[in-house]
KEKE-3310 file (N, C-alpha, C; in steps of 0.2 Angstrom, whole numbers, plus 5000, padded with zeros to 4 digits):
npx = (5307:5311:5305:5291:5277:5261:5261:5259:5245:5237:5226:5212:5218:5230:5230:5224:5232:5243:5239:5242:5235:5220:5205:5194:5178:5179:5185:5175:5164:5149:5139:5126:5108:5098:5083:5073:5055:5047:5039:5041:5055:5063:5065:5079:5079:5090:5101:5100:5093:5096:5093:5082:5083:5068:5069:5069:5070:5083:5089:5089:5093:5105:5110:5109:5118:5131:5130:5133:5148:5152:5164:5161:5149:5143:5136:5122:5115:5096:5087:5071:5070:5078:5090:5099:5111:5112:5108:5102:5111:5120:5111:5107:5096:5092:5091:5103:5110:5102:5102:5114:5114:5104:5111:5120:5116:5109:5122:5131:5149:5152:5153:5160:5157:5152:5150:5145:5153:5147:5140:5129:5117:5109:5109:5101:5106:5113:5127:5142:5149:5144:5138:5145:5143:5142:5138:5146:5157:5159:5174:5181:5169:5165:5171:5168:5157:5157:5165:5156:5148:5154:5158:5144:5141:5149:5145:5133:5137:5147:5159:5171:5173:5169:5175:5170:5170:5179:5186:5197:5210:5199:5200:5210:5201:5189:5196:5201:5190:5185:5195:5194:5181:5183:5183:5193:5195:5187:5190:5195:5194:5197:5191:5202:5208:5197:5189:5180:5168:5159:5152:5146:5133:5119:5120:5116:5102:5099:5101:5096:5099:5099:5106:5115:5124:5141:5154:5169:5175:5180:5181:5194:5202:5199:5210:5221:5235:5247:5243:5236:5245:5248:5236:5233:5245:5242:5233:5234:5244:5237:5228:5224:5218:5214:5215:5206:5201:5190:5182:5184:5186:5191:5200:5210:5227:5231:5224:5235:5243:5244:5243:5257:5267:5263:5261:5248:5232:5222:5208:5196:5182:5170:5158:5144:5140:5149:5143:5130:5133:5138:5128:5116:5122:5124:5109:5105:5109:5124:5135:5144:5136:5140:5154:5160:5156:5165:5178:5179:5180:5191:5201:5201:5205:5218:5226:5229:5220:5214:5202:5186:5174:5159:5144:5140:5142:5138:5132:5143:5152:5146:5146:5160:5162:5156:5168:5175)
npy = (5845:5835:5827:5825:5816:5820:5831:5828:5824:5835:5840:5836:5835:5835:5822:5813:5814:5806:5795:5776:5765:5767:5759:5758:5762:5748:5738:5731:5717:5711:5700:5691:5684:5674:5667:5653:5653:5662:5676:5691:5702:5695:5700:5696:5691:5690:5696:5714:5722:5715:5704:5688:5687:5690:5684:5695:5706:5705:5706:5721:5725:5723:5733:5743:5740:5742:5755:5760:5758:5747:5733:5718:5707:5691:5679:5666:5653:5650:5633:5627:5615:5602:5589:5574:5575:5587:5589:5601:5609:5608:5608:5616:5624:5627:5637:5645:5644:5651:5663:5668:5672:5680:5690:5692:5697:5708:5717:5716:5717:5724:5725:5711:5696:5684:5667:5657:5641:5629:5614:5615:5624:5616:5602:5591:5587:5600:5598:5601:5592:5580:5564:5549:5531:5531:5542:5552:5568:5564:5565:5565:5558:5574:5580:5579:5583:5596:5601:5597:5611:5619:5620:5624:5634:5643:5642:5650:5662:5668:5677:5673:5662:5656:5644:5638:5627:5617:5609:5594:5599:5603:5616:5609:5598:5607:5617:5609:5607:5618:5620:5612:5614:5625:5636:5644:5656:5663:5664:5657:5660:5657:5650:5649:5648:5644:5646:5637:5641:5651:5662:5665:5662:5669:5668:5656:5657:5668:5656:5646:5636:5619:5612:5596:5593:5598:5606:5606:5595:5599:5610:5623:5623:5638:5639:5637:5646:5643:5635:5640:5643:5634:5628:5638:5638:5628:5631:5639:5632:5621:5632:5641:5659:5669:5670:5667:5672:5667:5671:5689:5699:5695:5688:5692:5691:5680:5687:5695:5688:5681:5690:5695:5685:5680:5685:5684:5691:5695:5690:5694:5690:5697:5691:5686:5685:5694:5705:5708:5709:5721:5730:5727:5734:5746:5748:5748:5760:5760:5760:5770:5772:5772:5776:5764:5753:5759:5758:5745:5738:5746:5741:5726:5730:5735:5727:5719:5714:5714:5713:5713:5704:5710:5715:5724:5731:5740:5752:5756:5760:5771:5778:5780:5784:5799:5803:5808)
npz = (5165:5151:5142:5138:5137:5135:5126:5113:5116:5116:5107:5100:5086:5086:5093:5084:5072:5076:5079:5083:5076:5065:5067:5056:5046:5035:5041:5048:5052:5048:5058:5053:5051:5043:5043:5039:5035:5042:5043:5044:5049:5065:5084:5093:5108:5118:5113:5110:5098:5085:5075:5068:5053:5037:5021:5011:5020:5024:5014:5014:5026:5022:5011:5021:5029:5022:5015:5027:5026:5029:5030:5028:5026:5036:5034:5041:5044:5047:5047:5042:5046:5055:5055:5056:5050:5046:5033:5026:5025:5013:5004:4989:4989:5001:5017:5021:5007:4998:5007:5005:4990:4988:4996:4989:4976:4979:4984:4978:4974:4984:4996:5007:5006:5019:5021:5034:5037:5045:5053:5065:5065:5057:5060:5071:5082:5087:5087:5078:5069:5062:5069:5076:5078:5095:5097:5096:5089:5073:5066:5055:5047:5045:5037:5021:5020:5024:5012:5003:5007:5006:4991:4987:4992:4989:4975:4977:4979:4988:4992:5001:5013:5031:5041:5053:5062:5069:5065:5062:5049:5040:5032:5022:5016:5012:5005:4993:4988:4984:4973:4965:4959:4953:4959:4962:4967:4979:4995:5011:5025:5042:5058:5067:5080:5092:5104:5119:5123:5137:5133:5123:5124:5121:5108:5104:5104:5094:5084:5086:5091:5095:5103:5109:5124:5127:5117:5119:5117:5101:5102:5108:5124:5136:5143:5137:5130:5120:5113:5104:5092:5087:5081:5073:5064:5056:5050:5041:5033:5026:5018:5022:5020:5030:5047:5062:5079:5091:5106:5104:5115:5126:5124:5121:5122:5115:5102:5101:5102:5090:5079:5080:5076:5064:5046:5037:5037:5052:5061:5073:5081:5091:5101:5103:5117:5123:5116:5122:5135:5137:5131:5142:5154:5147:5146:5159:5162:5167:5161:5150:5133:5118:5120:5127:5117:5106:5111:5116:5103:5097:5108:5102:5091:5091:5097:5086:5078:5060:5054:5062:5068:5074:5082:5082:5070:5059:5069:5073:5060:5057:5070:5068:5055:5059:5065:5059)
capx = (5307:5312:5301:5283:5273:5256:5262:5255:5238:5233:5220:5211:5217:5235:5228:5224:5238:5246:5238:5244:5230:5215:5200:5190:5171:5180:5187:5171:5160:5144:5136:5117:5102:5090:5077:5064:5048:5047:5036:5042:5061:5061:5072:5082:5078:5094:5105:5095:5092:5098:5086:5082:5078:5065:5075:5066:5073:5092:5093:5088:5100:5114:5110:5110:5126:5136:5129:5135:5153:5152:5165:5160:5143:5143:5128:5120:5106:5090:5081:5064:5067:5086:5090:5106:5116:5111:5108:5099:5118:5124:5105:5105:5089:5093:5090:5108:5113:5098:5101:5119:5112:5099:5115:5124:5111:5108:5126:5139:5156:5152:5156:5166:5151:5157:5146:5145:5152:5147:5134:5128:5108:5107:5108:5095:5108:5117:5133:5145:5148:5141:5140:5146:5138:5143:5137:5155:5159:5164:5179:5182:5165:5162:5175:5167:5151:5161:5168:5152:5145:5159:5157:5137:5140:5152:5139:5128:5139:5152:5166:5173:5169:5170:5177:5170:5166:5184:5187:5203:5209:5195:5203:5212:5196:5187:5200:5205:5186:5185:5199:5193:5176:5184:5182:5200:5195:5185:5196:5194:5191:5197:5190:5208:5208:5189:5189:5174:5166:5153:5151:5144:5126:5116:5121:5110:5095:5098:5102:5089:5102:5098:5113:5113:5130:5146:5158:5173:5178:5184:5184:5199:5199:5201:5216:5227:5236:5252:5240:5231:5247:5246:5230:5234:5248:5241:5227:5238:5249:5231:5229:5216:5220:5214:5214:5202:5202:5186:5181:5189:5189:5192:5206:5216:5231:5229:5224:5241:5252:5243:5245:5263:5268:5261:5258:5240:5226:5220:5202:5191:5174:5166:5155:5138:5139:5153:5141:5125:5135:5138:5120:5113:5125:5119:5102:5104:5114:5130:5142:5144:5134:5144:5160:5162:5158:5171:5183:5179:5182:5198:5207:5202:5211:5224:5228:5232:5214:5215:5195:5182:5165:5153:5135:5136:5147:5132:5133:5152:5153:5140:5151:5168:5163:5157:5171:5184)
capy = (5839:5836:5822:5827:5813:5821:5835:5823:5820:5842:5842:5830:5833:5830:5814:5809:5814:5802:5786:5771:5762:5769:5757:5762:5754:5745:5731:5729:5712:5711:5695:5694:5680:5673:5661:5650:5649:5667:5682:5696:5702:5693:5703:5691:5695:5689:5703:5716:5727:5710:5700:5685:5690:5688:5685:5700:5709:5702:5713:5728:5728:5721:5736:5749:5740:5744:5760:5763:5758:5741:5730:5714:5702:5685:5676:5662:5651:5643:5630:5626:5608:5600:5581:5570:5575:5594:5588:5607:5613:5606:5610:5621:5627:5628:5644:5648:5647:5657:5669:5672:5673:5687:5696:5694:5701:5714:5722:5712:5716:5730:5721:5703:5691:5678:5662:5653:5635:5625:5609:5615:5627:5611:5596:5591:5587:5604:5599:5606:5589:5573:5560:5541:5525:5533:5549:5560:5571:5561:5573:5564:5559:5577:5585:5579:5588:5604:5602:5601:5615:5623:5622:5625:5643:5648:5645:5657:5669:5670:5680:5671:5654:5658:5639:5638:5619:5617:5603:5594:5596:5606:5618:5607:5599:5615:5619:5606:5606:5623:5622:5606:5615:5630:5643:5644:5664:5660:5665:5656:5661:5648:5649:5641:5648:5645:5643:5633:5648:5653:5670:5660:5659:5672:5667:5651:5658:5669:5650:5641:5629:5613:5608:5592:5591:5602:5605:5605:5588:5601:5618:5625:5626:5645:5640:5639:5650:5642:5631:5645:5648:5627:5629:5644:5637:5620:5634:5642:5627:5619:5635:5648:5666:5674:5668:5671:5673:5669:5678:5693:5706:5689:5684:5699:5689:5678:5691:5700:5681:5678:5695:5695:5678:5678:5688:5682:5695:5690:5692:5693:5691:5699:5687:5688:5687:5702:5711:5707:5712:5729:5733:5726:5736:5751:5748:5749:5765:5757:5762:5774:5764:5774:5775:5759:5751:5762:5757:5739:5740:5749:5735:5722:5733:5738:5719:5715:5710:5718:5713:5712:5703:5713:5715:5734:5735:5746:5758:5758:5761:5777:5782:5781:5790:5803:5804:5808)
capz = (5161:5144:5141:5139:5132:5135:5122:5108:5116:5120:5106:5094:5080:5088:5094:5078:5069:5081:5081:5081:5070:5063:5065:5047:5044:5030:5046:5052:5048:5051:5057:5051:5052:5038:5045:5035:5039:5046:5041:5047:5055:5072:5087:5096:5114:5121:5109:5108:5091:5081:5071:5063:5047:5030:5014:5009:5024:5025:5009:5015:5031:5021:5008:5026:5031:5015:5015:5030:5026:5033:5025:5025:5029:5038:5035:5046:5042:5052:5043:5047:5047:5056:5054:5061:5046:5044:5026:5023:5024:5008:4997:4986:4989:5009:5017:5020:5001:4998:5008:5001:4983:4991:4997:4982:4971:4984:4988:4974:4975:4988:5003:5006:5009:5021:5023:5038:5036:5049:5054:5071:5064:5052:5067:5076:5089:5087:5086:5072:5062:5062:5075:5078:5083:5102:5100:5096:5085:5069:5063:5048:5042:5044:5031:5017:5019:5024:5007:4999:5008:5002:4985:4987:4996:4982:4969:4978:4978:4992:4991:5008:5019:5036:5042:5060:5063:5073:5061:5059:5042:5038:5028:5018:5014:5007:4998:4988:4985:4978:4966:4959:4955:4949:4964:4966:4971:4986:5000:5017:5032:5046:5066:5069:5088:5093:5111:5121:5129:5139:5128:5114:5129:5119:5102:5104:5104:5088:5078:5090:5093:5099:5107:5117:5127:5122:5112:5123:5113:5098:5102:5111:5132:5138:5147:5132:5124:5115:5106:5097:5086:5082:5077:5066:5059:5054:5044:5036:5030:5023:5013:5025:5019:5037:5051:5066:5086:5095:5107:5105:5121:5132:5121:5117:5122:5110:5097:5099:5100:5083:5073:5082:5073:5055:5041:5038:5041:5060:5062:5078:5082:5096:5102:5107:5126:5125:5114:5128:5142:5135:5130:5147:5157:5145:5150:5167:5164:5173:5157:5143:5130:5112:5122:5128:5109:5103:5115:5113:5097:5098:5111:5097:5082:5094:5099:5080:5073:5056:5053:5066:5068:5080:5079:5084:5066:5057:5070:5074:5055:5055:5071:5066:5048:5060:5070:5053)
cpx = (5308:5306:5295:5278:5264:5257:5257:5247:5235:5227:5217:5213:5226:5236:5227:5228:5243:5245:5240:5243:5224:5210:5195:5183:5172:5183:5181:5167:5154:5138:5125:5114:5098:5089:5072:5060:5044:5042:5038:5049:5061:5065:5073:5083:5083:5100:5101:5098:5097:5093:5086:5078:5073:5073:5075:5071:5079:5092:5091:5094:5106:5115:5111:5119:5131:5135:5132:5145:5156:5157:5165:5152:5146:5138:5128:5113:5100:5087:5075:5063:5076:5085:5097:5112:5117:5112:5104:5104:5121:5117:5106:5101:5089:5092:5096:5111:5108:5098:5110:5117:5107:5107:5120:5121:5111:5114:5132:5143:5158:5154:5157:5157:5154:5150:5150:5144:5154:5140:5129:5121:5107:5107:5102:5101:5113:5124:5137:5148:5143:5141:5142:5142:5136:5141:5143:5154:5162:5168:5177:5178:5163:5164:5171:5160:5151:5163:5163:5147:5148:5158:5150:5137:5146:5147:5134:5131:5143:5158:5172:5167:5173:5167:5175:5169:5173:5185:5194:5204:5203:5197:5206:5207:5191:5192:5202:5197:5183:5188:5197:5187:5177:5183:5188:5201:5193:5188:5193:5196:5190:5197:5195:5210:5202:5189:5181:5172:5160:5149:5149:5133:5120:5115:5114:5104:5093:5099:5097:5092:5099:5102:5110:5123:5136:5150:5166:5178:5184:5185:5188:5196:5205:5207:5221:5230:5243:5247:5237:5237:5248:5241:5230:5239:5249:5234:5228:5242:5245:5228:5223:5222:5221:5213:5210:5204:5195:5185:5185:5191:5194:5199:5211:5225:5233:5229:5233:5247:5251:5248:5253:5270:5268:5260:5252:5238:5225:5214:5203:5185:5171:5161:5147:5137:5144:5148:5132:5128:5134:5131:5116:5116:5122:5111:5100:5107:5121:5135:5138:5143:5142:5151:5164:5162:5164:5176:5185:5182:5190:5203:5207:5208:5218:5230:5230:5226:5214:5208:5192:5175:5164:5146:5132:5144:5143:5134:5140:5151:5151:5146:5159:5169:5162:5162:5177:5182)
cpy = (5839:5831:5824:5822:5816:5829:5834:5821:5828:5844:5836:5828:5830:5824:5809:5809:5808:5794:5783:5766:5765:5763:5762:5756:5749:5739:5729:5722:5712:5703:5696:5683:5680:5665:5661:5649:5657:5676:5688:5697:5698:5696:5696:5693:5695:5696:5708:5721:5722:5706:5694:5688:5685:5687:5692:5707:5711:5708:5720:5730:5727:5730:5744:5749:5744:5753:5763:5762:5751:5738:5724:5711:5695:5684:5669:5660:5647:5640:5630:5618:5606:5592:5580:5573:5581:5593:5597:5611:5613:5608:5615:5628:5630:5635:5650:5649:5651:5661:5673:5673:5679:5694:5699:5697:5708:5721:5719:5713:5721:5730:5714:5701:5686:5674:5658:5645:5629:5621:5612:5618:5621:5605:5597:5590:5594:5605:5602:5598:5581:5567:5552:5536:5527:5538:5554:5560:5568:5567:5571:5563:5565:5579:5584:5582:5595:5605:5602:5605:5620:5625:5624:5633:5645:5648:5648:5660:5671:5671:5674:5669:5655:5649:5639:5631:5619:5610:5601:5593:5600:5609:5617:5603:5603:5619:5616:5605:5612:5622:5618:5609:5620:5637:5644:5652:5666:5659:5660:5658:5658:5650:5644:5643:5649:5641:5642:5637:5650:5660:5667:5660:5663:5671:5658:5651:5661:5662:5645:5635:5624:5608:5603:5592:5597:5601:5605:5599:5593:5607:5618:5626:5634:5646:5640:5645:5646:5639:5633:5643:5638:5625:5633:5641:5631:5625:5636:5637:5624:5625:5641:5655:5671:5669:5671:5667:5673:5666:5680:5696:5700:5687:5686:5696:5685:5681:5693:5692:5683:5683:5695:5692:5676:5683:5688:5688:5691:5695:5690:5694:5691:5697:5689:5689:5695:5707:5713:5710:5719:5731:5734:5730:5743:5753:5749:5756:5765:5762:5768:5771:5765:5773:5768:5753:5753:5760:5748:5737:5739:5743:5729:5721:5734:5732:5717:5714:5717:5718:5711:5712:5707:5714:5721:5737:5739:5753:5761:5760:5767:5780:5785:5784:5797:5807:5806:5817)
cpz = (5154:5140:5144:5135:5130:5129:5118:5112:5119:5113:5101:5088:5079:5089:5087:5073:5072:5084:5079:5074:5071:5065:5060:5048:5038:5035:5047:5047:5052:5050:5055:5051:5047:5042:5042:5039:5042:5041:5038:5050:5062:5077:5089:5102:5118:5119:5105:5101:5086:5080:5070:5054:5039:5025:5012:5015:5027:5018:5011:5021:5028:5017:5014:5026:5028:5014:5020:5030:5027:5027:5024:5030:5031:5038:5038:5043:5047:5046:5047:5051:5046:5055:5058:5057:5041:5035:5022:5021:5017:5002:4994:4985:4997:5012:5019:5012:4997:4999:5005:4993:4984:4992:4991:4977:4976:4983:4981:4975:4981:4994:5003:5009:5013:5023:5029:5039:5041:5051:5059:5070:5060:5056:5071:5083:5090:5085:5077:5067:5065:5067:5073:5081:5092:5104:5102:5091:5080:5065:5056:5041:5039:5039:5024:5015:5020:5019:5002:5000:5006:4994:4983:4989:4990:4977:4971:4978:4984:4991:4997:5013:5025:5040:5048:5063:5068:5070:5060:5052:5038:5031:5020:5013:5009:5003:4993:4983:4980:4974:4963:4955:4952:4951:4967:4968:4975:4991:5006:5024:5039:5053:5066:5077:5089:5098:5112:5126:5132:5137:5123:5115:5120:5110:5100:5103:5095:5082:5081:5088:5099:5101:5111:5120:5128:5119:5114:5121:5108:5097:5109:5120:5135:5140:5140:5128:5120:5110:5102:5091:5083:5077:5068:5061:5054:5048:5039:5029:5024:5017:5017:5021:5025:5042:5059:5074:5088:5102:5106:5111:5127:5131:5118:5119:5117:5102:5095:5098:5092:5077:5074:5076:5065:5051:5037:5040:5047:5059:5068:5080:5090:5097:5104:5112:5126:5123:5120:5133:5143:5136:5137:5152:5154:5148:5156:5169:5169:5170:5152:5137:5123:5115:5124:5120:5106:5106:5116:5110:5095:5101:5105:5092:5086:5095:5092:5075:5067:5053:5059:5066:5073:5075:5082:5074:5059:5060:5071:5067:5055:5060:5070:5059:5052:5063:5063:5053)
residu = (UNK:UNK:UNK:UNK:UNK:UNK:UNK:UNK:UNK:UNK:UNK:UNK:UNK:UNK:UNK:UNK:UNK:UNK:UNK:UNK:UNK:UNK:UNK:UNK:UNK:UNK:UNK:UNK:UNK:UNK:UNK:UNK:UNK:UNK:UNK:UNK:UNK:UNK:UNK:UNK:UNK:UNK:UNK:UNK:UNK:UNK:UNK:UNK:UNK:UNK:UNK:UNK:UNK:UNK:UNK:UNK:UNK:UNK:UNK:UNK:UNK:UNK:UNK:UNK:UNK:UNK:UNK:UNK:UNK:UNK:UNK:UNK:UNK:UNK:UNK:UNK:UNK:UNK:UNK:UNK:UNK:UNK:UNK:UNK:UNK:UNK:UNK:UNK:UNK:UNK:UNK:UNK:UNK:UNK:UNK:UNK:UNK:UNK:UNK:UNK:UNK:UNK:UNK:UNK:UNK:UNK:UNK:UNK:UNK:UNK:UNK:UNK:UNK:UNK:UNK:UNK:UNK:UNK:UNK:UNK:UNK:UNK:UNK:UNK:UNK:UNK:UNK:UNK:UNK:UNK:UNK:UNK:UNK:UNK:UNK:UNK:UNK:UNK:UNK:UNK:UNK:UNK:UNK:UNK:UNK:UNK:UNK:UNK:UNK:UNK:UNK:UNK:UNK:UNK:UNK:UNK:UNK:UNK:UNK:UNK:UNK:UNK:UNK:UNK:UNK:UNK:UNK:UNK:UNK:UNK:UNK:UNK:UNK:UNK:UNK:UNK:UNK:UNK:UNK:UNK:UNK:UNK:UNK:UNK:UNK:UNK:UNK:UNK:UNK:UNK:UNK:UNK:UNK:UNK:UNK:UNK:UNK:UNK:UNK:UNK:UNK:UNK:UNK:UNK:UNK:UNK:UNK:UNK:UNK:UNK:UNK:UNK:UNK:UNK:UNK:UNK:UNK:UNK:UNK:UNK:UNK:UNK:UNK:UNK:UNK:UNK:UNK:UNK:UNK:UNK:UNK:UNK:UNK:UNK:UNK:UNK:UNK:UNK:UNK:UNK:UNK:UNK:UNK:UNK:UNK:UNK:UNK:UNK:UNK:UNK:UNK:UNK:UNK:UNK:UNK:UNK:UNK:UNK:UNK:UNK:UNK:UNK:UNK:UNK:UNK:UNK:UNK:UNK:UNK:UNK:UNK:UNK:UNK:UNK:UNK:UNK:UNK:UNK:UNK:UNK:UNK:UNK:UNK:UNK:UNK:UNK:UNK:UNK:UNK:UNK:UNK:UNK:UNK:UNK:UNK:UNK:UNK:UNK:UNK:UNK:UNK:UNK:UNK:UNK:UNK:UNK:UNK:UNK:UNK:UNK:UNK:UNK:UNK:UNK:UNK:UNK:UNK:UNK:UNK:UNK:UNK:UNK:UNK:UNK)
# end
């Protein structure tokens, strides 16, 4: 045989010579939790060794994360106290622009802070913007309070607005809202393929959402795929910088149309039910817990996502420095 593929895969360091793409801890993003009202760290018993966090304690993991290589934060907020018109998302005082001013002071230029700009912890009915005399998702009323959430999480200090609402027009919204305040360095971050998915279950309990109904009105149905690259290119056109894919492992077709097609960073976020499944499967000793992360992982970056949320991206970070 003249042709030996497995030549290039006889030791590690040939393997590595030879990779395709590197995942580095500098792709990884890491989602995190601050809740008002609260003591103490809380676990989240759906995704275990995840927390809701103090103020006090958000800086301390943000300050591990970083340390560990992590290269960006997503912060997430609970209030204590939600209404119809998630009005604690646009305060100043709220416990999500709080908690980005904690991380900023914390870790500054050392990791991408990315704020999570969406209604859905701030409604009392859960949903992601505002509703109608009929009870539906008013698109249009909602943009203009995406746009002054927008400008509220840049004056706390976010590097990057991580646009998750599935809002039409969103983007252009929040961006025309920035530059008018003078944050025209404020990159965005746009959930412009955010499928309507049952890998989200776990994730509910960490924002102690109080969904009534679903969301199936304006996030994407699984079966699609041509419509992602509509999605994306209506983000782009509005002015997003990166765009994202969620879920990822589910959606790696998806991932690789996207990264395929544009020049855009493509993000993906590994959702809460993928990262639950793993764990729980660990627990029982089914899988390979470290292996199977890493592998995870890997199919994300491999499929195109050039950043990737998980909420194992501390220890993948600590892994993948020891693995150089």
């Amino acid at each position: 045989m003249i042709h030996r593929p497995r030549r290039l895969r006889t030791t590690p360091a040939m393997r590595a010579l030879v990779r395709e793409g590197a995942l580095t801890p500098a792709n990884l993003i890491y989602p995190m939790f601050v809740r008002e009202g609260i003591s103490e760290p809380t676990p989240i018993s759906a995704m275990p060794g995840q927390y809701q966090h103090t103020l006090e304690s958000l800086a301390d993991a943000a300050r591990e994360a970083v340390e560990a290589g992590v290269g960006g934060l997503m912060l997430f907020g609970i209030p204590a106290h939600t209404d119809p018109t998630g009005s604690q998302a646009t305060s100043p005082d709220g416990i999500l622009n709080r908690g980005l001013r904690v991380l900023r002071e914390a870790v500054g230029d050392r990791a991408v802070i990315i704020a999570d700009l969406c209604l859905d912890e701030f409604t009392s009915h859960g949903h992601c913007g505002v509703l109608d005399s009929e009870g539906r998702v008013d698109n249009d009323a909602t943009l203009p309070i995406y746009a002054e959430m927008a400008v509220q999480q840049a004056k706390a200090g976010a590097h990057m607005l991580g646009l998750s609402g599935m809002m039409d027009g969103q983007v252009a919204a929040c961006r025309a809202a920035l530059d008018a305040a003078g944050h025209t360095d404020v990159a965005i971050l746009s959930y412009a393929a955010k499928y309507a998915s049952g890998f989200y279950g776990p994730f509910r309990e960490a924002v102690d959402s109080q969904l009534k109904g679903d969301r199936r009105a304006y996030q994407m149905d699984p079966a699609n795929r041509a419509e992602a690259m509509i999605e994306v290119e209506l983000d782009l056109a509005e002015g997003a910088d990166v765009v994202m894919v969620k879920p990822a492992s589910h959606y790696l077709d998806v991932v690789a149309d996207v990264s395929a097609q544009i020049a855009a960073p493509v993000a993906a976020y590994q959702v809460s039910g993928e990262y639950s499944m793993l764990e729980a499967a660990a627990a029982n000793g089914w899988i390979q817990r470290e292996r199977l992360i890493a592998e995870s992982l890997t199919s994300i970056h491999r499929a195109g996502a050039r950043m990737i949320a998980t909420y194992w991206a501390v220890e993948a970070a600590r892994m993948l420095r020891n693995s150089l």
